[in-house]
C-alpha positions, -999 to +999 in steps of 0.1 A: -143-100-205-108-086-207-091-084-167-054-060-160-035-065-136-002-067-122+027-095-123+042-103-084+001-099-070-008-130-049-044-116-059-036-115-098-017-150-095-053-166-079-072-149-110-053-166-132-050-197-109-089-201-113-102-182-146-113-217-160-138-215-131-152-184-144-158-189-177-177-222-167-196-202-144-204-170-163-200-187-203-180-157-209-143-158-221-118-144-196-089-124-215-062-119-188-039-089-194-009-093-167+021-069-170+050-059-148+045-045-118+064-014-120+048-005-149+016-008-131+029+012-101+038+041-128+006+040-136+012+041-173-019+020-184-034+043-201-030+026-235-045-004-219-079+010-211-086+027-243-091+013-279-110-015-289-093-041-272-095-020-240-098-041-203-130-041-189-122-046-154-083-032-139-063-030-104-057-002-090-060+018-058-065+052-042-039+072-055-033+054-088-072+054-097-074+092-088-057+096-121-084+073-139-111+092-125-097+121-147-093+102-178-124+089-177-118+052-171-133+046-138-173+038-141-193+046-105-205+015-090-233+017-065-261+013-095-243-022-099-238-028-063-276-022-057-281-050-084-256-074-068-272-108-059-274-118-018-247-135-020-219-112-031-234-092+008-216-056+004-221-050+038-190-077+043-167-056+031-143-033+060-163-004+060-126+022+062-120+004+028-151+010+014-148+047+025-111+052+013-128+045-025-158+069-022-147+100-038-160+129-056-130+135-078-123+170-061-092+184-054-096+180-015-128+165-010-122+139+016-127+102+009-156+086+019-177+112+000-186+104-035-196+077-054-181+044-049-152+038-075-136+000-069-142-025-050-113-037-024-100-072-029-062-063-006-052-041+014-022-032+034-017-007+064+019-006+081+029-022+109+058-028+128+078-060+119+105-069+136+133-097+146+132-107+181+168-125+182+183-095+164+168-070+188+181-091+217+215-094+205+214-056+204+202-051+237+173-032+224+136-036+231+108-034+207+104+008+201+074+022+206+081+059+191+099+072+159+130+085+179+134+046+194+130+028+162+161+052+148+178+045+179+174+006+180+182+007+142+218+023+152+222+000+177+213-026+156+238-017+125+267-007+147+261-046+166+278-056+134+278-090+117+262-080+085+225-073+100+214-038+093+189-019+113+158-010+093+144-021+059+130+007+039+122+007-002+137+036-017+135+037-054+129+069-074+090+053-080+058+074-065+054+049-033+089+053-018+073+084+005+039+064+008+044+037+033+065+037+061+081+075+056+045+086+055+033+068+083+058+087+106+056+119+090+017+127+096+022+109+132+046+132+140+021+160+129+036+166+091+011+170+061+017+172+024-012+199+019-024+226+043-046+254+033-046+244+000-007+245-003+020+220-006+034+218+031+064+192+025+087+220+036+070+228+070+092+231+100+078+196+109+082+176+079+119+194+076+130+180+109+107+144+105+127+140+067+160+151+082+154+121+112+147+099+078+175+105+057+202+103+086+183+067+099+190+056+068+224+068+066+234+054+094+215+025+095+195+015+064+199-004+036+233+006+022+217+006-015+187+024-005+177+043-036+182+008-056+157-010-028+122-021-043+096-032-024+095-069-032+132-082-031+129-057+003+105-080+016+126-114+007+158-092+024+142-088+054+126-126+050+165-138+049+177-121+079+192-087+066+177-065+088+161-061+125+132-036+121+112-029+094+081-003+091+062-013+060+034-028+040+018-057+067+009-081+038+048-088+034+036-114+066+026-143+032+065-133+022+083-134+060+058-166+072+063-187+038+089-212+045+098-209+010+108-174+005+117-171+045+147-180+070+127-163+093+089-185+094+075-185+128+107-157+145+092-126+132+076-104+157+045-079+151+036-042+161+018-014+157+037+014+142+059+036+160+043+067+173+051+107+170+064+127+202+031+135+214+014+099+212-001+098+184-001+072+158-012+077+116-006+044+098-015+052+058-031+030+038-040+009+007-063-008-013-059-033-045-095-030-059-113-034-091-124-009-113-147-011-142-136+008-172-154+038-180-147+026-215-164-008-209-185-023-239-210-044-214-207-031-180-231-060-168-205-091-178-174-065-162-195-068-130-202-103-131-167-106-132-163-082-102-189-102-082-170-134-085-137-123-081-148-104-049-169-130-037-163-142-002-157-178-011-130-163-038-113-139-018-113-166+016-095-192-008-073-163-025-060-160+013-052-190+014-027-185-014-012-156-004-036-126-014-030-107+019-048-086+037-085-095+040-109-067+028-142-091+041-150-094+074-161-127+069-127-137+053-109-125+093-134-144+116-133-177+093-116-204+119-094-219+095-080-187+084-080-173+119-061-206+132-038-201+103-027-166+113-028-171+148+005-187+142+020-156+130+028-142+165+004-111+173+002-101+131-040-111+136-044-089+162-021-057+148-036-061+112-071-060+124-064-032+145-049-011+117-074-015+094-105-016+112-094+013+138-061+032+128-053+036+092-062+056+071-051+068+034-036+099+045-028+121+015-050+143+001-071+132-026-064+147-060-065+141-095-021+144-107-012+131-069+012+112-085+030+139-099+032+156-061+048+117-053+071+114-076+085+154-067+084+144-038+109+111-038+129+127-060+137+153-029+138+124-007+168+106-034+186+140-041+186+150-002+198+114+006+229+119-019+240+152-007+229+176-026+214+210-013+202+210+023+167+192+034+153+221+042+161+242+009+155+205-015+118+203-003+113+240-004+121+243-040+099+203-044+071+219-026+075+251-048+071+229-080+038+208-074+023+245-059+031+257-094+022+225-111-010+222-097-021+261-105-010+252-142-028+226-142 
């Protein structure tokens, strides 16, 4: 049984932490296949789910596996779901991240329709993490919109003494425009689609990018466009910034005393909301997919069943593999007690996911391609070049014709 996943996953590392447990269990042999994580994000696997060494069982998530669906290399899983033993209990699972991996493959066709494609083992909305001390030193109080967070960042950065006001990735990879960028573009009322069309250049998300660019500018990361997600995390975990809007499973990063100046001073939010109130957190799943181009589709899912088990994914908590996608895995005490400690992160993280987020772009085989156009308006609009509003007209003109050619 041949498993891919990704280096720097606190899920991955618990695979690999207990494979000897599966094979005693199963009497399989557990071939692990981990490769760098950016690779993964580029979603450039394609030689490793083809051929006769080919994984069985992969990581991936909503807009990554959309892609897969294409190719052929995801396998529908409710005939092996209905087979599932008691135990494994599939009603335990968040029903929003069952739903965001239900999908008919259709350009369109909203999620939660379809068969069921992977099962969720992490997941990550985007909350509101901030600094208490740094805030305080600024005179500024936890924001509660979009134009407050950009304001309190300023205040932040022009405080001085090296702290600067909000984190935010920024390389030129797909998920720069996916987390927090995204979450305040659809709650201010922005869209990547409407009517069918690429909308990334509507008066809204014009004005909502502009907002971006010039927060950053004035109080971002100074290397924005060289700022990946995980030494973003440890940045903020050391002190270098007072707000940040991102991924909510960074809490195992900013609570771990080893990677974290900050344990126990970190405050948690919801998300800053648009001008008229409301609120859009995106989302994301890590799941596990069974290979279209599996060989025994019965030992991929016994695999699946154990590494999605409650007792593995309640003890893969434990070492990091944040956020819970089992119910059971939020109301178990000790795990409760543990993240009790983190301020109100229990209480936000359970809110987002089981009330508030959702995966917000449209679903759509190539997505990645509209991404990566995308960031690269974001990075050439950031530098300078031709004014927001002409840089993601001529981006939004390219996936239109992308997508008709396609």
């Amino acid at each position: 049984m041949r498993f891919l996943g990704p280096d720097t996953d606190a899920y991955v590392a618990s695979v690999e932490r207990h494979a000897a447990e599966f094979e005693e269990q199963s009497g399989l042999t557990l071939d692990l296949r981990i490769v760098p994580s950016d690779l993964y994000y580029s979603n450039e696997i394609r030689h490793l789910l083809e051929g006769d060494e080919a994984a069985d069982v992969y990581m991936s998530g909503p807009v990554l596996m959309w892609d897969h669906v294409a190719a052929g290399f995801v396998r529908p899983l409710d005939d092996l779901v209905e087979q599932s033993s008691d135990s494994w209990d599939a009603g335990d699972f968040l029903e929003r991240l069952i739903a965001c991996n239900r999908w008919t493959g259709r350009f369109g066709d909203p999620l939660g329709e379809g068969p069921l494609l992977e099962i969720p083992v992490n997941c990550e909305s985007y909350n509101l993490a901030f600094v208490p001390r740094i805030l305080d030193k600024a005179g500024v109080d936890v924001p509660t919109t979009w134009t407050e967070y950009f304001d309190a960042a300023a205040r932040i950065a022009h405080h001085g003494g090296g702290v600067r006001g909000f984190a935010q990735r920024g390389t030129d990879a797909w998920h720069t425009m996916y987390t927090g960028y995204a979450t305040q573009l659809w709650s201010c009322g922005g869209r990547d689609f409407e009517n069918g069309s690429c909308a990334i250049a509507s008066d809204v998300a014009v004005r909502v990018t502009t907002e971006f660019l010039d927060g950053l500018h004035r109080a971002g990361p100074p290397d924005w466009p060289e700022q990946r997600w995980y030494e973003l995390a440890l940045d903020f975990a050391q002190g270098g910034y007072g707000l940040i809007v991102d991924s909510d499973h960074y809490v195992a990063y900013f609570e771990d005393p080893a990677s974290s100046r900050l344990a126990g001073q970190i405050g948690y939010a919801l998300p800053p909301a648009g001008p008229d109130g409301s609120r859009r957190p995106n989302l994301w799943t890590w799941s596990l997919v069974v290979n279209g181009q599996t060989r025994d589709a019965a030992a991929a899912w016994r695999f699946v069943e154990w590494a999605s088990s409650k007792e593995f994914l309640l003890r893969s908590a434990f070492e990091g593999n944040m956020n819970p996608t089992r119910k059971s895995v939020w109301e178990d005490p000790g795990f409760r007690e543990r993240a009790q400690a983190w301020g109100e992160f229990y209480d936000v993280a359970r809110r987002l996911v089981e009330h508030e987020a959702t995966v917000l772009v449209t679903p759509m085989p190539g997505y990645l391609h509209v991404a990566r156009r995308w960031v690269r308006a974001l990075l050439d609009a950031y530098a300078g070049r031709p004014e927001v509003a002409e840089i993601l007209a001529v981006a939004a003109a390219d996936i239109d014709s992308a997508r008709v050619g396609s």
